[in-house]
C-alpha positions in Angstrom: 1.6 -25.8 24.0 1.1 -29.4 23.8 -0.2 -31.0 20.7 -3.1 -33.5 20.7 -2.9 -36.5 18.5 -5.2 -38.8 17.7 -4.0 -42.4 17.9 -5.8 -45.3 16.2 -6.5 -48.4 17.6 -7.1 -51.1 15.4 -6.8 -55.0 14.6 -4.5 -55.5 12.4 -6.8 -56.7 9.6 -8.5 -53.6 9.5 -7.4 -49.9 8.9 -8.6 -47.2 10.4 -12.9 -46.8 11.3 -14.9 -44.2 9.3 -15.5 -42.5 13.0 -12.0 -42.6 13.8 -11.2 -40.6 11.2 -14.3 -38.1 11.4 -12.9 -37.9 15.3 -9.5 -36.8 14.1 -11.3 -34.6 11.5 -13.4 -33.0 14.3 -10.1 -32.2 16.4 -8.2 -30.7 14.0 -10.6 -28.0 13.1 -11.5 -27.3 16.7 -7.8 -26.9 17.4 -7.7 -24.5 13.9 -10.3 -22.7 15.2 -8.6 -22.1 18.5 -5.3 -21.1 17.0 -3.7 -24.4 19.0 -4.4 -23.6 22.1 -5.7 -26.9 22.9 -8.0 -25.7 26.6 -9.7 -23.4 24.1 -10.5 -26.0 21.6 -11.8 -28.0 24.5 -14.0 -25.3 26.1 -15.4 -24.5 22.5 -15.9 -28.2 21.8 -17.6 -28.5 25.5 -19.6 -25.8 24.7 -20.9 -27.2 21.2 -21.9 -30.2 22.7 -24.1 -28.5 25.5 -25.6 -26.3 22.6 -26.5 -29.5 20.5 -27.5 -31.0 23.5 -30.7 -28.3 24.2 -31.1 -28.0 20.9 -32.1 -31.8 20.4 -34.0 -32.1 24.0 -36.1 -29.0 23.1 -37.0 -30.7 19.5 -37.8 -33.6 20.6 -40.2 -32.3 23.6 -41.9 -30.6 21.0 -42.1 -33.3 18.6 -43.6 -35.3 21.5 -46.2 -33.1 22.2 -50.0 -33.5 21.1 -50.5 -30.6 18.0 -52.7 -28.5 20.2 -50.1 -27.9 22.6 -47.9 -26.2 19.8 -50.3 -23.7 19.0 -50.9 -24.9 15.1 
């Protein structure tokens, strides 16, 4: 199976960004979580992402909605 690596790209007057490294972080434990099987980590990841995804739309059309609407 082919490993993923996360190169950094930088200047070379700085070291590595904060987000890089939360990236790299974020990788590692989908690929843990997959046992290395890196189309599984993917899907999984994929999947997380559409999850969050809803979850943020649906509470922020409630947020936006007048207090009567949400039955309070």
């Amino acid at each position: 199976m082919a490993e993923l690596r996360c190169g950094n790209v930088t200047h070379a007057a700085e070291g590595p960004r904060e987000s890089d490294r939360e990236v790299a972080a974020a990788i590692d434990a989908y690929l843990k979580l997959a046992n290395g099987d890196l189309r599984l980590a993917l899907a999984v990841s994929v999947a997380d992402g559409i999850a969050v995804s809803k979850l943020v739309s649906t509470g922020f059309a409630r947020w936006r909605q007048p207090r009567s609407r949400r039955g309070a």
